[in-house]
N, C-alpha and C positions, 0 to 999 in steps of 0.2 A: 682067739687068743687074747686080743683086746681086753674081754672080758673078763677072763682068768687074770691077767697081770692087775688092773684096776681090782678087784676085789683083793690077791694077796697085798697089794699096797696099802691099798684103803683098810686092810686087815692089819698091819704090822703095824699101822700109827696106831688102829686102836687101840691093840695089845700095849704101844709104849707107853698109852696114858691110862690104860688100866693098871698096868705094873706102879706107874708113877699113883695113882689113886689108894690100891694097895700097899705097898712099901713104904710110900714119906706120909710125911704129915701135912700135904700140900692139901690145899682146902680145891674142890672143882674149881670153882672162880678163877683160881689164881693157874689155875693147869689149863685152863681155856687161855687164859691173858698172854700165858707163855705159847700158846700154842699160835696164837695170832699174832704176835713179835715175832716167834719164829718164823712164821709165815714172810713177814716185813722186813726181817734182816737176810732171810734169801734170799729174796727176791733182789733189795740193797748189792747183796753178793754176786749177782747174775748167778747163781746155781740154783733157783728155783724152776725157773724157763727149760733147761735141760730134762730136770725131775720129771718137771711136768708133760713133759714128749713123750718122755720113757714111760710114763705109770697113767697118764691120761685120768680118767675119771677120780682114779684112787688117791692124786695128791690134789685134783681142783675141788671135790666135794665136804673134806674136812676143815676144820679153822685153820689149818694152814693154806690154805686157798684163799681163806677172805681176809687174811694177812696179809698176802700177795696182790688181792686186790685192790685192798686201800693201798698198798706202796705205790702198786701202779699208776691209780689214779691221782696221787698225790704227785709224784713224780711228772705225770703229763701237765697237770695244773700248774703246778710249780715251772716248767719250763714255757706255758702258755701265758701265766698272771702274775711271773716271780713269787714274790714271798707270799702274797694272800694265798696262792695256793696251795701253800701249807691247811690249812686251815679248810677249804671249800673240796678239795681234791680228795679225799678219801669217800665223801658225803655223796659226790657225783657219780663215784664209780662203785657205790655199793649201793646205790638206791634203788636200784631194780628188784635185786636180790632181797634188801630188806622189806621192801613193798609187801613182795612175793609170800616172802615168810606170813607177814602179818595178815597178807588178805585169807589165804589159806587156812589160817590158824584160826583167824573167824570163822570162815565157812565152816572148818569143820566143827567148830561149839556149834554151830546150830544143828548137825546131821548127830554127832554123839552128846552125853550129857556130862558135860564139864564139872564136878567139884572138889572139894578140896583133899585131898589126904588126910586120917587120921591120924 
């Protein structure tokens, strides 16, 4: 069941920023940015933590997750280093993840053949 609620969740943001992609004139960029704020100001709200009990994979996998995770990390920094932790807190607690991204996204140029769209 796990299962099932994580993919209709992780299914129904997608749909909300496809409808958002299709319907306005919001450019991707700008529909990612909101989607990591929003991330950042629920989490600000304490109602992200809830969410994320309830829907598990399907609200920690999308940009709303790594929204949440720079608020977190900034919010512990900050209570750990005061205000410099504004500034180092988000960096420490998405590092893993963005590591992750990049090491992966090399390995796999070397296994497929990367180029550019026509």
């Amino acid at each position: 069941m796990d299962y099932i609620k994580a993919f209709l969740i992780g299914g129904i943001i997608c749909a909300i920023v496809q409808i958002l992609l299709d319907r306005t004139k919001l450019m991707p960029g700008r529909i990612m940015v909101l989607l990591v704020c929003g991330g950042a100001v629920l989490g600000f709200c304490n109602i992200y933590e809830p969410f994320l009990k309830f829907a598990g994979a399907g609200a920690s996998v999308p940009l709303l997750g790594f929204g949440n995770v720079l608020w977190q990390g900034v919010k512990e920094a900050v209570d750990k280093n005061g205000f410099l932790g504004v500034f180092m807190g988000g960096f420490k607690a998405s590092a893993i993840g963005i590591s992750a991204a990049l090491i992966f996204g090399y390995l796999a140029s070397f296994i497929f053949e990367p180029r550019m769209k026509k």
